[in-house]
ZABA-185830 format. One record per residue: y, x, z of N, C-alpha, C in turn. Coordinates in pm, whole numbers, plus 32768, in hexadecimal, padded with zeros to 4 digits. Layout:
// ZABA-185830
YXZYXZYXZ ...
***
This chain:
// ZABA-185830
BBD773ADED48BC0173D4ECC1BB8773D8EC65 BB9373B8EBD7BB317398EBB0BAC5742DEB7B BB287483EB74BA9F7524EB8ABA3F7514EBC8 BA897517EC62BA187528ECDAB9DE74A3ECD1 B9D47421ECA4B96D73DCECAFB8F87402EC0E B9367429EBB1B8C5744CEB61B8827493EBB7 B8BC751AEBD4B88D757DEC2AB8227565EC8D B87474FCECC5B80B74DCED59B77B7467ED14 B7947452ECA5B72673EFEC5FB6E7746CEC33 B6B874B5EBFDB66F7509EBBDB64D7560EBF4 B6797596EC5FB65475DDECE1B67F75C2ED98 B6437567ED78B6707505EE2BB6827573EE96 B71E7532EEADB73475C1EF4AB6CC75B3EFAB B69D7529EFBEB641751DF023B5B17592F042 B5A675B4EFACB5297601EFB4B55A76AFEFC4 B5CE76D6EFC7B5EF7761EFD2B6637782F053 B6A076F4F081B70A7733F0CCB6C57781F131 B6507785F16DB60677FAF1DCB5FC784FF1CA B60978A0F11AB5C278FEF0CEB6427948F0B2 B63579D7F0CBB6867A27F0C3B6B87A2CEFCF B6FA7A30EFDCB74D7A25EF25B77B7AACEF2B B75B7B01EEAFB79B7B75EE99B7FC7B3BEE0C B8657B2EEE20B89B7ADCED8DB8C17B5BED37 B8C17B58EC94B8DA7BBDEC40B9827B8CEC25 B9DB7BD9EC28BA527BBEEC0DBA987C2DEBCC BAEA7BDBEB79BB017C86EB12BB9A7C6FEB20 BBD37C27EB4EBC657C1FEB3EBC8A7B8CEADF BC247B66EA5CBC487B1EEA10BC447AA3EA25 BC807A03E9E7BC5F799BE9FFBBF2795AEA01 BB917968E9EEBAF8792DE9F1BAD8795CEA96 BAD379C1EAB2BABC7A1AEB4BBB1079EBEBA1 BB747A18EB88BBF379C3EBE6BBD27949EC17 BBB178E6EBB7BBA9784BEBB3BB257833EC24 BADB7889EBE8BA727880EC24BA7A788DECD3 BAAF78FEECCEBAF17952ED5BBB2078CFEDB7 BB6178B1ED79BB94783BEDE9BB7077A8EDD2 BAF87791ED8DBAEC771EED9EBA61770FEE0B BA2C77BAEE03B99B77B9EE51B9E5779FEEDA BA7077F9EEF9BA8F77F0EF84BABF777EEFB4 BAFC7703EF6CBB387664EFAEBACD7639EFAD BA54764BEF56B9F57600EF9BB98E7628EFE6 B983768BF00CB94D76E7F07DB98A76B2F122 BA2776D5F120BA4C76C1F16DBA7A760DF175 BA3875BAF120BA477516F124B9C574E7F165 B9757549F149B8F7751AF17CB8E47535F204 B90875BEF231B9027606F298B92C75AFF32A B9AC757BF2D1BA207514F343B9CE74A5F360 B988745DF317B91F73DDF305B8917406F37A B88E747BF375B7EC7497F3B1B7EE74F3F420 B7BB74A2F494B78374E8F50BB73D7580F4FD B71B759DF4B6B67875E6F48EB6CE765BF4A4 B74E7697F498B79F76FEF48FB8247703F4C6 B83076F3F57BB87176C6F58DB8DA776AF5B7 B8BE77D0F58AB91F782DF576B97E7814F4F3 B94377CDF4AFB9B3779CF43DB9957817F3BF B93778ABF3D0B9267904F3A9B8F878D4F2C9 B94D7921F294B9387937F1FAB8EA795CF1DD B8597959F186B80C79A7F161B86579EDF0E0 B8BF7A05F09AB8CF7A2EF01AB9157AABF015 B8D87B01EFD8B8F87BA6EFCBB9417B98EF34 B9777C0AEF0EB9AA7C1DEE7BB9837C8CEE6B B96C7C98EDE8B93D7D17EDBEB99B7D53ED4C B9DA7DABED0DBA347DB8ECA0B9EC7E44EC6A B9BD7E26EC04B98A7EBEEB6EBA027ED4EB48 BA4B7F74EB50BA917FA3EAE1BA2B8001EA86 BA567FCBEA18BA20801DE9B7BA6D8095E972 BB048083E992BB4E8106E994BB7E811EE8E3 BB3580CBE889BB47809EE815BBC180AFE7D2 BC19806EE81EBCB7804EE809BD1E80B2E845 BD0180FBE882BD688154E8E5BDA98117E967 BE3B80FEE915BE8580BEE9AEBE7A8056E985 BE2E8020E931BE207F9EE948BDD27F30E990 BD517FBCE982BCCD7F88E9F1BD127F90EA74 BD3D8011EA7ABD5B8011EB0DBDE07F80EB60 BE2C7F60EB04BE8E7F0FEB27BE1F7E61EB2A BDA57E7DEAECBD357DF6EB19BD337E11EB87 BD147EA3EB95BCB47EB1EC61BD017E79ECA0 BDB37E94EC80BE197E91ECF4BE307E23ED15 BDD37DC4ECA7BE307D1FEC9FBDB67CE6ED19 BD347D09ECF0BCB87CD8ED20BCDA7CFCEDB9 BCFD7D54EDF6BD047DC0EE68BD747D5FEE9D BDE97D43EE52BE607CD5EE96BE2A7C64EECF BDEC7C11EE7FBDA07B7CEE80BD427B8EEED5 BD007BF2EEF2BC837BF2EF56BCCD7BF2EFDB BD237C42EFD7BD9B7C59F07ABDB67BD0F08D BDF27B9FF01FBE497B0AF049BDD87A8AF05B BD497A97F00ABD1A7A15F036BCB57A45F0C3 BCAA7ACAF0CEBC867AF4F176BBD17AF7F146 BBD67B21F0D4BB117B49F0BDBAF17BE3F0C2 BAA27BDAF0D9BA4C7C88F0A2BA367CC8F001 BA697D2EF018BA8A7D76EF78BA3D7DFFEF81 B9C17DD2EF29B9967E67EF03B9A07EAAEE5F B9D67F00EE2CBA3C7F3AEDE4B9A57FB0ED81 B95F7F9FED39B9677FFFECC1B9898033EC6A B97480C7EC3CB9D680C1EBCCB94A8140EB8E B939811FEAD2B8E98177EA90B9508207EA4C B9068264EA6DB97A82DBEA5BB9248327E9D1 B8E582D7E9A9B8718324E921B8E88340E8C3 B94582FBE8D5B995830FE823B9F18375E842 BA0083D2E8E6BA2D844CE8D2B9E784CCE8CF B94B8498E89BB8E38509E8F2B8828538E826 B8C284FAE7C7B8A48519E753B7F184C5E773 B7EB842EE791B7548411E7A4B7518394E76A B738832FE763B74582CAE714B7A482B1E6CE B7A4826EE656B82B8246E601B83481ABE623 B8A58183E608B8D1810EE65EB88180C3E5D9 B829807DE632B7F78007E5F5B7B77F78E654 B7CE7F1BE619B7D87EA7E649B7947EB9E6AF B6FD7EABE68DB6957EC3E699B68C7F13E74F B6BE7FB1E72AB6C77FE5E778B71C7FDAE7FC B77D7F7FE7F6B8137F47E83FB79D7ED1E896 B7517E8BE873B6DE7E14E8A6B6977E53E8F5 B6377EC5E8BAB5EF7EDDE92BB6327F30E99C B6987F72E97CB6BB7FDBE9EBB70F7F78EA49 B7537EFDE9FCB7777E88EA8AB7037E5AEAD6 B6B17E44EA6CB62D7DE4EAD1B5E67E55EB3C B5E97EC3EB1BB5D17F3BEB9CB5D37F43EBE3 B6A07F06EBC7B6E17F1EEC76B6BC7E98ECC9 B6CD7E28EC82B6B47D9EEC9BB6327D9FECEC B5CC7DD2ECD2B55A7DB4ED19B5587E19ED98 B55C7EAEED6DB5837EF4EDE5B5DA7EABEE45 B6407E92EE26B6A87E5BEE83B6797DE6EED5 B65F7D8AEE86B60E7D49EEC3B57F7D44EF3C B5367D8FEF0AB4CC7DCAEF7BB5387DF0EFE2 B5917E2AEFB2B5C07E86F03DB6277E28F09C B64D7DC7F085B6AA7D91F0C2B63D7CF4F0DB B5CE7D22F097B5717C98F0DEB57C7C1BF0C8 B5A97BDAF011B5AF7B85EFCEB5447B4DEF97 B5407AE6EF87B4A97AA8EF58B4CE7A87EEAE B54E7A93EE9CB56D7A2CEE18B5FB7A8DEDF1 B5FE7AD1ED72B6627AF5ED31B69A7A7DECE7 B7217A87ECF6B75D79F8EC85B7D77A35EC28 B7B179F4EBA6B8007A29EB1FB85179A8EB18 B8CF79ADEAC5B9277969EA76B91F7940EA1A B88F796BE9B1B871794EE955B89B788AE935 B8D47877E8AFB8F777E4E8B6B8A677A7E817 B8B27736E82BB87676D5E796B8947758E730 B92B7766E712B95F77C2E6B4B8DD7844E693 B8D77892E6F3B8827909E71AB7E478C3E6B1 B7A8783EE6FFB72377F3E6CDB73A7807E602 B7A277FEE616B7AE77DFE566B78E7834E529 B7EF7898E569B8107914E515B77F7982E513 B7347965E56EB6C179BCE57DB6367966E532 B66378FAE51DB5FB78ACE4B1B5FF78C4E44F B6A478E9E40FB6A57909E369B66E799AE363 B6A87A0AE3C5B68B7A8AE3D8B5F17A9CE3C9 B5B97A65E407B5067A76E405B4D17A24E38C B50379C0E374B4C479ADE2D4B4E77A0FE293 B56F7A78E282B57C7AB7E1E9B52C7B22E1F5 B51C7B59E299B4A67BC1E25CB4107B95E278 B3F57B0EE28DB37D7B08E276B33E7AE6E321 B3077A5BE317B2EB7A37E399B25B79C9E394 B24E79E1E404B1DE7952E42EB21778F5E461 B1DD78A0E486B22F77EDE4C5B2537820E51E B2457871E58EB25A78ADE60EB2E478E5E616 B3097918E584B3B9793EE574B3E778ECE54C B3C7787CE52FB43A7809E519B4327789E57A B3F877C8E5EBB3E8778DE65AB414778EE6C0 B45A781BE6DFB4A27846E743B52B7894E710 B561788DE7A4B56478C4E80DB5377838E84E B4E57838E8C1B4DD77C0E91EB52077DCE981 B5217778E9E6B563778CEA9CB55677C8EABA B4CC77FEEACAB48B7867EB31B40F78C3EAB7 B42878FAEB08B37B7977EACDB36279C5EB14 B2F97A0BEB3BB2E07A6FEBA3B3337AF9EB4E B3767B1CEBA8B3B37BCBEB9CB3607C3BEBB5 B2FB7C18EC12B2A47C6CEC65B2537C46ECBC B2117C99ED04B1A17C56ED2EB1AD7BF2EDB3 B2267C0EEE0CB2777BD5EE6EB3057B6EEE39 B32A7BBFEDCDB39D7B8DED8CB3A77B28ED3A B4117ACBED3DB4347A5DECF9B4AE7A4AEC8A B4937A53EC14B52E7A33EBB9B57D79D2EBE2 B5C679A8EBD3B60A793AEBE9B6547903EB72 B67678B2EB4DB6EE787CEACEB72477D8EAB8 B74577C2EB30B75A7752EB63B7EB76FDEB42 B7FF7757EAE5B89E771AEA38B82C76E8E9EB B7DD771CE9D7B78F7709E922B788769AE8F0 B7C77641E92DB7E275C5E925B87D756EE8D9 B8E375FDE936B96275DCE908B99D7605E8E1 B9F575E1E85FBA67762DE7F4BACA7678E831 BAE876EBE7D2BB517741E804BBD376F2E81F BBE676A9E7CABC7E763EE7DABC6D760DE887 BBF575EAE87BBBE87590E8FCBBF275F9E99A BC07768EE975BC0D76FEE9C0BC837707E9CC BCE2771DE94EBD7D771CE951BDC376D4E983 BD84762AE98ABDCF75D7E9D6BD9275E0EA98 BD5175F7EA9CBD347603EB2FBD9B7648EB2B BD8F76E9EB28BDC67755EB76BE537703EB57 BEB876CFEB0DBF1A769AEB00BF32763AEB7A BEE175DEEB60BEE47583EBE6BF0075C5EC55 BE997657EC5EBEBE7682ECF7BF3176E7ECDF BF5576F7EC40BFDF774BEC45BF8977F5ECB1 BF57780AEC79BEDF78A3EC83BEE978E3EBF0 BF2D7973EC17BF3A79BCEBA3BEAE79E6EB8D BEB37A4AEAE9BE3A7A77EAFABE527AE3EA70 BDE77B3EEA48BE337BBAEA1EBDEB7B77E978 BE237BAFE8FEBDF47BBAE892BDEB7C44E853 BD367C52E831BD017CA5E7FCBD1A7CBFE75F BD827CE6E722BDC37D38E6BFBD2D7D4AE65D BCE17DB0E6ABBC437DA5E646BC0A7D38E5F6 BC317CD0E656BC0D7C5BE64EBC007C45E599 BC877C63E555BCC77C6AE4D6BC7F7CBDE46F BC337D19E495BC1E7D6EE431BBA77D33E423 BB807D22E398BB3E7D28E347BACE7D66E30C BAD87DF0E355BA837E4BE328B9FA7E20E370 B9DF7DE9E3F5B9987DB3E46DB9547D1FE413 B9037D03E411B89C7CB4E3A0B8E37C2CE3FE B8D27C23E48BB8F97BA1E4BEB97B7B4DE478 B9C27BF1E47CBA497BC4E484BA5D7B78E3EC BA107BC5E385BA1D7BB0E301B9D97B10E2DA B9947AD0E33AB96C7A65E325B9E87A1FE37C B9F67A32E3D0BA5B79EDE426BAC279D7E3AC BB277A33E36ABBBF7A2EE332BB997A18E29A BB367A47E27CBB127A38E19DBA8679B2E1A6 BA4979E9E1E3B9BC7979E1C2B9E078ECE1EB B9E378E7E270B9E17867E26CBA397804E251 BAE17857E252BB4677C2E220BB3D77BFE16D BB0C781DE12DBAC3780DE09EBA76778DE0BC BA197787E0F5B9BE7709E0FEB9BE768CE144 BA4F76B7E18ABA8575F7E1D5BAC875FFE188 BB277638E11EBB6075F6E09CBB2F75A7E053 BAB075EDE050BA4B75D0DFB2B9F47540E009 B9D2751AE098B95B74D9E0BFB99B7480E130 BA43747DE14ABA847444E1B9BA917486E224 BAD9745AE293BAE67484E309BA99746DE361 BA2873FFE361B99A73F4E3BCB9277451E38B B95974C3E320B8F27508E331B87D753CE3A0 B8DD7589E3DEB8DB75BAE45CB87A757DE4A6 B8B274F3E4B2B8787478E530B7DB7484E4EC B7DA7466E475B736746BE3F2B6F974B8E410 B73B753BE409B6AF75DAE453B6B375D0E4C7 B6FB75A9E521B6E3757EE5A3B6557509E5CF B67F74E0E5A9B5E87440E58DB569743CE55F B57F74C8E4DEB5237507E499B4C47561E50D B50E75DDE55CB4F175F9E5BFB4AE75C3E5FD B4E27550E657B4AE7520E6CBB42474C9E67B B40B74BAE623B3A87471E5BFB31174C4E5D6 B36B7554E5D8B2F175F2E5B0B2DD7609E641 B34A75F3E68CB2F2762BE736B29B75D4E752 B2A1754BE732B22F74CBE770B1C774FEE738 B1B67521E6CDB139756BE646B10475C5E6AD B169763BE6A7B13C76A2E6CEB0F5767BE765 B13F7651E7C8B0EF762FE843B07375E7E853 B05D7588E7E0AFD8753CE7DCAF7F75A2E7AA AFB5760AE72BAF37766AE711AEFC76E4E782 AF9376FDE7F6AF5B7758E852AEF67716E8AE AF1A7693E8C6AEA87659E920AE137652E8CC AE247635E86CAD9B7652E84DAD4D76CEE80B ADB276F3E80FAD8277D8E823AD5A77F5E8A8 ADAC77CDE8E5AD5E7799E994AD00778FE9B2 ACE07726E9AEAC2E76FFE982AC147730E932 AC007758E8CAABA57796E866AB6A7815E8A6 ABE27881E913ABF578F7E948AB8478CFE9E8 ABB57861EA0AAB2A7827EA68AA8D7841EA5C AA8577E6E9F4AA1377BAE9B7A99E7889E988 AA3178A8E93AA9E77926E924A9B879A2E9B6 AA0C797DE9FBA9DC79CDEA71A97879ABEAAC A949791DEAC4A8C87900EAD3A8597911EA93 A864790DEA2DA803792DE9CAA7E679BEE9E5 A8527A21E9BBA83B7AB4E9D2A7EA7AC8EA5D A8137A82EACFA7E57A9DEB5CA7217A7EEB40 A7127A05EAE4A67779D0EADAA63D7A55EA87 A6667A87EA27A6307AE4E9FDA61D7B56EA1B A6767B69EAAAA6727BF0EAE4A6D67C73EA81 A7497C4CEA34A7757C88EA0CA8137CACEA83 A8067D44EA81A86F7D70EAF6A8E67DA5EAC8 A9447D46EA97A9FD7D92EA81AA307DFEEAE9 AA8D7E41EAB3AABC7E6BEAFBAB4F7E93EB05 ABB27EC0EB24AC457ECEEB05AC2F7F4DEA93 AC7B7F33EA34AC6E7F62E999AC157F49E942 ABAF7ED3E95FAB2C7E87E906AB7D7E29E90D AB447DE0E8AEAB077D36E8BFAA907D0CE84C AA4B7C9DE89FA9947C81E82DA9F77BE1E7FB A9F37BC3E784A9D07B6EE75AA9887B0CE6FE A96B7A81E724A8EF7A51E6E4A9157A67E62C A8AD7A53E5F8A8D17A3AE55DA8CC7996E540 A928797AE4EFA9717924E4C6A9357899E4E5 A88B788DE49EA80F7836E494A7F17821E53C A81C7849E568A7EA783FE5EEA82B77CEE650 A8B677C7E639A916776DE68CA958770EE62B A959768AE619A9AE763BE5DAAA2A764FE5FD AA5976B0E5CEAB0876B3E5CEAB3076D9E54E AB927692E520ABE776CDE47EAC1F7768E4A8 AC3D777BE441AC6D780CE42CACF2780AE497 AD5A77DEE472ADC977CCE499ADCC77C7E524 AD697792E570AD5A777FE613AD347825E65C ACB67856E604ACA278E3E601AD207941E5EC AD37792CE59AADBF7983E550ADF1796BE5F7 AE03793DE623AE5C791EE6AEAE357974E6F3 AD9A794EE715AD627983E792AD687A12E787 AD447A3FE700AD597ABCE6FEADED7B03E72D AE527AC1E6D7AF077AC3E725AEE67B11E7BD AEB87AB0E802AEBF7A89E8B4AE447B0DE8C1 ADE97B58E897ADAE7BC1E897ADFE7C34E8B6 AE637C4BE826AEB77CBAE7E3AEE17CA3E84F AF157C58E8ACAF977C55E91DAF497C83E9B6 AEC77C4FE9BAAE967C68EA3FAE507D06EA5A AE687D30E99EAE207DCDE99FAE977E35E9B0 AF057DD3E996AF9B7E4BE986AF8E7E7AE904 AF227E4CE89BAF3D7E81E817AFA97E3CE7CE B0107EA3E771B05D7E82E728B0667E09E6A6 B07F7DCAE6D3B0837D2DE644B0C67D7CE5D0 B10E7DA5E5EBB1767DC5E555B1477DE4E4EC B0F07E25E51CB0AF7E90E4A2B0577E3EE459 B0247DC9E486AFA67D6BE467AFDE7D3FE3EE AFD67D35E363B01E7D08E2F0AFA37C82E2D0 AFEB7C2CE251AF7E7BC1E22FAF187BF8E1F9 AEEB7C55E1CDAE857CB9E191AE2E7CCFE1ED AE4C7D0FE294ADFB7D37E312ADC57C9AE2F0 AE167C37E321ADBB7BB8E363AD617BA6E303 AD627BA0E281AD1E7B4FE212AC977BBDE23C ACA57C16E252AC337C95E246ABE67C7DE2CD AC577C4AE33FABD97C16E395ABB77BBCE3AD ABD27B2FE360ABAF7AC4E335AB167ADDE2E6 AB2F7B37E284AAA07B44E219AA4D7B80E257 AA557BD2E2C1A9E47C01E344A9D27BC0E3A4 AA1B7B5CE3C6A9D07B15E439A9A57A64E3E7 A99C7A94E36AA94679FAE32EA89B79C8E302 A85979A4E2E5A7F27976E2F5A7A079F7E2F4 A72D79FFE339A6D87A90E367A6737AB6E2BA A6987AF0E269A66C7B1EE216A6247BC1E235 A5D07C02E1E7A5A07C64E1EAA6047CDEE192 A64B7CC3E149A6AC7CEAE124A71F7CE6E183 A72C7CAAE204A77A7CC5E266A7517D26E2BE A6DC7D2BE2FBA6CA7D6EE335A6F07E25E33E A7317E14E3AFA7417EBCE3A3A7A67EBBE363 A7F67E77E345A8617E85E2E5A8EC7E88E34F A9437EB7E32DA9AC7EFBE394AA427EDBE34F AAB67EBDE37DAB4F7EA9E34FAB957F0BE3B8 ABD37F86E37AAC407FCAE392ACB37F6FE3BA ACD77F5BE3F6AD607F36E46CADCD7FA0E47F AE657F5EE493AEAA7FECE4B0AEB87FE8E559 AEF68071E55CAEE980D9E601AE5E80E2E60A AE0E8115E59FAD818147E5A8AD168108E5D9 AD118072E5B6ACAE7FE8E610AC877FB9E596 AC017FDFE5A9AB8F7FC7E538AB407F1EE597 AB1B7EDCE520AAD87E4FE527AA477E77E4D6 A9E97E4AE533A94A7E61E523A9107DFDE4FB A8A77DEDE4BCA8847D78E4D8A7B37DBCE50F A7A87D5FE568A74E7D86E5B5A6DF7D13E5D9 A6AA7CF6E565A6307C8CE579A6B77BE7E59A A68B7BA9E5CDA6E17B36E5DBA7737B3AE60B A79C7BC8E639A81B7BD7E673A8857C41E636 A8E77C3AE643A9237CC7E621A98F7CE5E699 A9617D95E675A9DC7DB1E716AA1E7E48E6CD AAB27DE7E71DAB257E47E6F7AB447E8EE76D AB327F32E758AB8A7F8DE7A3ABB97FF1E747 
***
């Protein structure tokens, strides 16, 4: 069917059927679809290959209630909890109880991380190498327009990709991001596989949703019906970008560790020394990177970094003036930038 061969093109069973799958399934058609297209070809491959001759599934399910809806969440669990009995997988079941405990207010935001929680916990614990989402093309779109309106780098109009690390063991998965929701509706049809609809889905008040039902058929009116396919293309345009600039933040992140090592300068977890600007032929933009891949290997927070932070440590790590020296940029979560004879170091 033509899912599972996108599917199996963009993430080859060959390279995971050994590997234990914690799949995210919420009850809805994207998950669902997903649900059973990982298992015909799990178990297509399985039948094909010696290597497993117990015939044994690697694929677990995992189901978040968020409790959001009332009996409505709960009538997801019941559906997820049915389908797991009947296709004969493993079901591990969370549910967030904050919205009876007066502690977070339901926000998007907050509904993401408290799934991705259970997702990775669950995972460690049931001994998965690779969480896998439902996320589809549709999902790619809608989070491209979302991150332009409040303001993004090429990096948000670049993703969601296949894969990304979750954690330090852990693997994302998103092995739709390829294929249209239509093209979800007609599978599960083909296999005649119910699947539940999320009512939330509708409201408006939820920023996704408001691009999903007002924004964007405003703008396939106004720009055609290949819009879509256009920010799609656009996308995949910005990940090739983006991946050629991480490789050479790569190297740049190389190059500077050697250098630091010749000078005898010693990092440490919550530092980092880096050269000033005059020192390494790299454009800004490659830096701007390396620094990125810093913020991530220190666990310091990106968010807070506005175009104002970078420009400020752009003008401190540029040509070695005497008027630089000693000169310092306030950072937020309390990470001051030095500048220190040819280097500057942030803790």
């Amino acid at each position: 069917m033509s899912l599972e061969i996108q599917l199996d093109a963009r993430w080859p069973v060959a390279g995971w059927r050994h590997t234990r799958l914690l799949v995210a399934v919420s009850g809805g058609a994207d998950s669902v679809a997903l649900l059973h297209a990982l298992l015909r070809l799990s178990r297509t491959a399985t039948s094909l290959s010696a290597a497993n001759p117990d015939g044994e599934i690697l694929v677990d399910v995992a189901h978040f209630n968020h409790g959001w809806r009332g009996v409505s969440s709960d009538q997801d669990e019941a559906f997820v909890v049915q389908l797991c009995k009947r296709l004969g997988v493993r079901l591990f079941v969370g549910r967030d109880n904050s919205h009876t405990q007066q502690l977070p207010v339901k926000t998007e935001e907050h509904a993401r991380e408290s799934r991705y929680a259970f997702l990775s916990e669950t995972a460690y614990g049931c001994g998965a190498r690779y969480v896998v989402t439902g996320h589809t093309a549709n999902d790619r779109v809608e989070t491209i327009l979302h991150n332009l309106f409040r303001g993004t780098g090429l990096a948000g109009v670049a993703g969601p990709t296949v894969t990304r690390q979750l954690d330090r063991d852990l693997v994302l998965v998103r092995p739709l991001i390829g294929c249209w929701r239509e093209q979800v509706i007609a599978y599960l049809t083909q296999l005649q596989e119910p699947f539940r609809d999320d009512a939330s889905n509708e409201d408006v008040s939820y920023r996704r949703n408001f691009l999903r039902h007002t924004v964007l058929p405003i703008l396939r009116q106004e720009y055609g019906e290949q819009l879509d396919k256009r920010l799609w293309s656009f996308s995949e345009l910005a990940e090739e970008a983006v991946a050629a600039l991480r490789d050479s933040a790569a190297e740049y992140l190389r190059i500077v560790e050697a250098l630091r090592r010749d000078v005898g300068l010693v990092g440490d977890r919550g530092s980092a020394w880096l050269p000033s600007l005059n020192q390494l032929n790299f454009p800004w933009v490659v830096v701007r990177e390396g620094l990125r891949q810093v913020w991530l290997a220190q666990t310091w927070k990106l968010q807070g970094m506005s175009r104002e932070h970078w420009d400020a440590l752009r003008t401190l790590m540029t040509v070695d003036t005497k008027s630089q020296q000693n000169a310092s940029v306030n950072l937020p979560e309390g990470l001051i930038a030095r500048r220190e004879g040819d280097w500057i170091r942030i803790d």
